[in-house]
C-alpha positions in Angstrom: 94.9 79.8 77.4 94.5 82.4 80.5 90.8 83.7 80.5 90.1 87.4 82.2 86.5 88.8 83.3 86.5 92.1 82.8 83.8 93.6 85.1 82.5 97.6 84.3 79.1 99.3 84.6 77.9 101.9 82.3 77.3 104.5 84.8 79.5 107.3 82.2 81.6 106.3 79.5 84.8 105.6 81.2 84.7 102.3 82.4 83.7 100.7 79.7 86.1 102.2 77.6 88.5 101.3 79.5 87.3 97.6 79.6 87.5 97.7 75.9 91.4 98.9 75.6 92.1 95.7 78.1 89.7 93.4 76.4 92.3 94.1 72.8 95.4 94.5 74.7 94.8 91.2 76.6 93.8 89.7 73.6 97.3 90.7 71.7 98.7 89.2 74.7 96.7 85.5 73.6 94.0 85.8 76.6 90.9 84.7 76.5 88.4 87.9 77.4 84.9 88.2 78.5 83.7 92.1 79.5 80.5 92.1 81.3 78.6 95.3 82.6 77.9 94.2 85.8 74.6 96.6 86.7 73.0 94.6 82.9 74.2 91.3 83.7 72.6 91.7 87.5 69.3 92.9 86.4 67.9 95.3 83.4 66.2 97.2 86.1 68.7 97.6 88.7 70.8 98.8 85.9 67.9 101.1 84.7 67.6 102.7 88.2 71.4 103.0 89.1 73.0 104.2 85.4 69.7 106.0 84.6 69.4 107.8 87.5 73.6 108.5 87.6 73.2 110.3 84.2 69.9 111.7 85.1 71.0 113.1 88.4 74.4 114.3 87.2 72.7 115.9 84.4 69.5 117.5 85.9 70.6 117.7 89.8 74.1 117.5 90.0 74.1 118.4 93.3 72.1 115.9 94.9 74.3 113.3 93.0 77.3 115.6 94.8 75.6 114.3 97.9 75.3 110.9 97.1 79.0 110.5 96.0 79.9 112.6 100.0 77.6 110.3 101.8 79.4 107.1 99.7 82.5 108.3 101.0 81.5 107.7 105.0 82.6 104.3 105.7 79.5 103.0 107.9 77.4 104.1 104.2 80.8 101.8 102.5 80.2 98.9 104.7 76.3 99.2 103.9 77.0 99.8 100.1 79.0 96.4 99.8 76.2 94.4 101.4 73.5 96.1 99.2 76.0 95.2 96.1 76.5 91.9 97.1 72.5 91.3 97.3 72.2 93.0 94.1 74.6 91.0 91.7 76.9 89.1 94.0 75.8 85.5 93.0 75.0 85.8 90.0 78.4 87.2 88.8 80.0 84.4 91.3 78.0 82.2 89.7 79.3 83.1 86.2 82.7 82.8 87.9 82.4 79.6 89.0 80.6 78.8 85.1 83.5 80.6 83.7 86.4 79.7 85.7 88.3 82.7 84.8 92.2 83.2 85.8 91.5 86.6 87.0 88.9 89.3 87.2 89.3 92.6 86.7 87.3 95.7 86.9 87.0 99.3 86.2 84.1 99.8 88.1 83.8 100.0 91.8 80.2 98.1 92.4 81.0 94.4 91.0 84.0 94.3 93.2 82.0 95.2 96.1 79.5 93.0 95.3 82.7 90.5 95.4 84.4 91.1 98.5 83.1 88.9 100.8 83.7 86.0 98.7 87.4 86.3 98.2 87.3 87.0 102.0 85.7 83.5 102.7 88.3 82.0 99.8 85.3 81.1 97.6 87.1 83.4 94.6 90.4 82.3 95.0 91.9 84.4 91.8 93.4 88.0 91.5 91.1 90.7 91.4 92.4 93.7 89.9 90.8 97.0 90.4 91.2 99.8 87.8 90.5 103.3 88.9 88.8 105.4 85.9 89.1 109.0 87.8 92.0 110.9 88.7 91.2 109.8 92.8 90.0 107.4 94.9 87.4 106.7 96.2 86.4 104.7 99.0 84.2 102.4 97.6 87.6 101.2 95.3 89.1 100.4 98.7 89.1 96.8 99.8 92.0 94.8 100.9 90.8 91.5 99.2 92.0 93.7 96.0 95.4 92.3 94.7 96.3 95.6 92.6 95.4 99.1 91.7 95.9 100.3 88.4 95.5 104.6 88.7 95.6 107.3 86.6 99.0 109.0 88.0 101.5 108.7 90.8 99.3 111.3 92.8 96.4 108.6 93.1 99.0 106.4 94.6 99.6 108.9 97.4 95.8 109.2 98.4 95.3 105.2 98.1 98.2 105.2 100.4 96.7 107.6 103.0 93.8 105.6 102.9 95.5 102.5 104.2 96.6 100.7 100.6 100.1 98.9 100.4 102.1 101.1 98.5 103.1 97.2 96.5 99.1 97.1 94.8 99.4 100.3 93.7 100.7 100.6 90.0 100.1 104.1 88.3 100.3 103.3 84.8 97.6 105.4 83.9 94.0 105.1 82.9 93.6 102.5 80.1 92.7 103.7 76.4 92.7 102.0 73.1 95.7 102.1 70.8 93.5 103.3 68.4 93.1 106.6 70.1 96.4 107.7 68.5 95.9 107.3 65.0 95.8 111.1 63.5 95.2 109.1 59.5 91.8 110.8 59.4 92.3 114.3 60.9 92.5 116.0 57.5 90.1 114.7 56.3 87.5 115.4 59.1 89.3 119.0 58.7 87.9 119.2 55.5 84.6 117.7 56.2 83.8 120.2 58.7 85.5 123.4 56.2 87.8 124.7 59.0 90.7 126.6 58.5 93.8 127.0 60.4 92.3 129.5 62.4 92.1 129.0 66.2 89.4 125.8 67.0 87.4 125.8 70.5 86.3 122.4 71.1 82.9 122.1 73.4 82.0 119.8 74.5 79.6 118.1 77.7 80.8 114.0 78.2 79.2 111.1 76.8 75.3 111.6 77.4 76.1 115.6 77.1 75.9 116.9 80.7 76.7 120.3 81.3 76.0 123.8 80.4 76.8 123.6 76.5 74.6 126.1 75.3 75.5 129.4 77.5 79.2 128.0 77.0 78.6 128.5 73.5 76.9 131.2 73.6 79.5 133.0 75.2 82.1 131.7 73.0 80.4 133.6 70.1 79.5 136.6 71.5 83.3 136.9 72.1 84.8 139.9 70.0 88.5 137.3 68.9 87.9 135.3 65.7 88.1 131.5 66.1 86.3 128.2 65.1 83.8 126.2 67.7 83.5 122.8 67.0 80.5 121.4 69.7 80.2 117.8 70.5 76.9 116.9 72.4 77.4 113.0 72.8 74.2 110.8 72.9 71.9 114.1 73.7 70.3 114.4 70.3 67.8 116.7 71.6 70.6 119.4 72.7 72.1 119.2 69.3 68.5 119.7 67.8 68.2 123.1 70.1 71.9 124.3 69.2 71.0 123.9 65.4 68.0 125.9 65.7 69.5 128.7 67.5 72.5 128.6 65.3 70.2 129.2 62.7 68.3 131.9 64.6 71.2 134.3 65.4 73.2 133.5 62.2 76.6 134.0 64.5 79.8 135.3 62.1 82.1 132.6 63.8 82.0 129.4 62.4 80.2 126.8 64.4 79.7 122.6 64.0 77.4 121.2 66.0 78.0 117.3 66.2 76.2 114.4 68.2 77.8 111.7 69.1 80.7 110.5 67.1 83.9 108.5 66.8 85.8 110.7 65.7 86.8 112.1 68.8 90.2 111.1 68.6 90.9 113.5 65.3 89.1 116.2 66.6 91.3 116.6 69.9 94.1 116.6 67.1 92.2 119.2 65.3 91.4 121.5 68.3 93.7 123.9 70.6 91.5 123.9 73.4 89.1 121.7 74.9 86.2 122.8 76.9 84.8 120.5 78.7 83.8 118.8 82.0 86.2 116.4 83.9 85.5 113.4 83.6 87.8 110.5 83.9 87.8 109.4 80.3 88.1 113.2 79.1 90.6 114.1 81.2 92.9 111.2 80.2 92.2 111.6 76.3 92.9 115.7 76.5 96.0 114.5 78.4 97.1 112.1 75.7 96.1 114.5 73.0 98.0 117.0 74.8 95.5 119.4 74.2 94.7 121.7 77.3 91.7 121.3 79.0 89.3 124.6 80.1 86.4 124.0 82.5 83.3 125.9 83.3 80.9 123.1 84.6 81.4 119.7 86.3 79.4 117.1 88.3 80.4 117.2 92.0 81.7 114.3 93.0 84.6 112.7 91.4 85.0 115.6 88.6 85.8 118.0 91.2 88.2 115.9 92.5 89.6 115.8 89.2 89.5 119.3 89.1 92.0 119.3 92.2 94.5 117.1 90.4 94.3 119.1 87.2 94.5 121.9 88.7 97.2 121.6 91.2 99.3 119.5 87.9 98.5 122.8 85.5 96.9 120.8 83.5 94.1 122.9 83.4 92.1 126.1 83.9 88.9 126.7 85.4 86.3 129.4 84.7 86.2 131.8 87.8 84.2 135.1 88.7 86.9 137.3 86.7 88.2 134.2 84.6 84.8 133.7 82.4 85.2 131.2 79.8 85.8 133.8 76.9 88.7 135.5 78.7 90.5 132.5 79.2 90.2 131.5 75.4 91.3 135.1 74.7 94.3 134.8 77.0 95.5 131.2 75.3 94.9 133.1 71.6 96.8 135.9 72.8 99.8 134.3 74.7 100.3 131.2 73.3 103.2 130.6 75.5 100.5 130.3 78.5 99.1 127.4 76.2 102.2 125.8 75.1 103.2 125.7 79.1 100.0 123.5 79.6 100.9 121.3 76.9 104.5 120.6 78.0 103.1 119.7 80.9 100.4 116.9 79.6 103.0 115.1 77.6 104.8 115.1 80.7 102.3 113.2 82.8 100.4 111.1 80.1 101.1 107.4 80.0 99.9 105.8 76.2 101.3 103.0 77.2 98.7 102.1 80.2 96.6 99.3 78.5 99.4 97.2 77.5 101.2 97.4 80.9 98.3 96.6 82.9 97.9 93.4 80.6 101.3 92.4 81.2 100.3 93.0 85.1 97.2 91.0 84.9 99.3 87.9 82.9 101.7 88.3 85.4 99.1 88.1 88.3 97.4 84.9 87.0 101.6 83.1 86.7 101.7 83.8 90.1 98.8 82.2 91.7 98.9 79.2 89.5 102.8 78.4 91.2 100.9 78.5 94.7 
């Protein structure tokens, strides 16, 4: 039986996610899986400091994070970055490799493979390592030429991997991976009917995983807006936010109708049951408003790799994006009153999506491990 190690981080939601669809499409394909968050496995506190303080700085001070990610990008700051990596985790997870003896390893976060590099460099991992990009670009710290294969989200990524020096051969846009269970629509009337929404036009808000962003002027807008529609707000794992939204729901008494949910699973049905989805960029978003087709509207993001997702969105019309005349409640007007403009968007996203991305990148991976057991 092949065995894959599956390497994320839980620095956002993405790459674990995205771990998870490969974990159950691997396993459909009769491999043996293990996924391991890399920042955990290395230490509890270097995982505390580095995820912490990514969702605490992205949330609180996005733009030193912004800074961070730019100075990241430098390539003396790269070569640095691997070596602190490698300190960090590297021997432990080579040591689980070498405990392990896995046929490949791949991952959909950028740190364990840095932490990595050097080893398949001195031929002490002598297995593919596959490299699966959770953002809609690329950033340097993905780039290493010990990697055997890119997975990315869309033929675009390809281009700027190949200005950056990758072999247009490793490069396999399939997309970003998501489960299968993403597309089952079984529930959405009944969460319909749960939440008592009509037919009626349904804003989704909502603010990524732990609930970054600026939900509750977004919302406030939103209501103060003179066209009827339904708000449907999704605050992730910030249980405080949805506390203060519930209160002041209950304070102003607004005449739309507006649910305020935490975190939930339901997120699949609810991108059925919406016609617009505002939100921030992330990698995971992005790629389930894609699938869902439903178009994507954004007034915030975390600089960094959400505006660069912003870039491919926007220059893909896959999106729109609040501006000094184009405030969040005009655009939602403009979609409600030309749904033509709305329609367009959607055309487009089933035109780029790729629901198939899990399942080919399995087949990849197999197809890796044949290969370097006939050298």
């Amino acid at each position: 039986m092949m065995k894959v190690l599956l390497l994320s981080a839980s620095t956002g939601g993405g790459h674990n996610s995205a771990a998870k669809a490969l974990k159950a499409s691997l396993e459909a394909e009769g491999c043996a899986c293990m996924v391991v968050d890399a920042l955990k496995f290395a230490s509890p506190v270097i995982d505390k400091i580095i995820a912490g303080g990514y969702e605490t700085s992205a949330k609180y001070v996005p733009k030193t994070f912004g800074a961070l990610y730019k100075m990241s990008s430098v390539k003396s700051n790269k070569d640095e970055l691997d070596a602190i990596f490698r300190g960090m985790m590297g021997k432990k997870i080579l040591n689980l490799i070498n405990n392990t003896k896995p046929d490949a390893i791949v991952g959909t976060h950028p740190f364990p493979l840095m932490a990595l590099m050097k080893y398949k460099e001195e031929n002490r991992i002598d297995i593919p390592i596959i490299s699966v990009l959770t953002d809609y670009t690329a950033h340097p710290t993905y780039i290493h030429k010990n990697i055997d294969a890119y997975i990315v989200g869309d033929e675009d990524v390809s281009y700027i991997l190949m200005n950056a020096g990758v072999d247009k051969s490793k490069i396999y846009p399939y997309g970003i991976p998501i489960s299968r269970d993403f597309f089952n629509t079984d529930k959405v009337d009944d969460i319909k009917r749960d939440l008592d929404l009509d037919d009626r036009f349904t804003v989704l808000l909502a603010g990524g995983s732990f609930g970054a962003g600026n939900i509750k002027d977004s919302l406030i807008e939103l209501i103060n807006s003179r066209y009827d529609f339904q708000i449907v707000v999704i605050t992730g794992r910030d249980e405080s936010l949805k506390e203060k939204l519930e209160k002041l729901m209950n304070e102003i008494k607004p005449q739309k109708t507006v649910r305020i949910l935490g975190f939930t699973k339901d997120m699949p049905q609810l991108l059925s049951i919406g016609d617009v989805l505002v939100t921030k960029p992330g990698g995971l978003t992005t790629t389930e408003a894609i699938m869902k087709a439903i178009p994507l509207v954004i007034p915030y993001y975390i600089p960094g790799q959400e505006a660069e997702n912003i870039d491919f969105l926007l220059n893909n019309g896959l999106a729109l994006k609040t501006f000094k005349h184009y405030s969040l409640s005009t655009i939602i007007e403009i979609l409600i009153d030309n749904p033509d403009r709305r329609q367009e968007i959607i055309d487009r996203m089933k035109k780029r999506r790729k629901p198939d991305s899990s399942q080919k990148t399995a087949e990849l991976v197999i197809s890796y491990i044949e290969k370097n057991r006939q050298v």
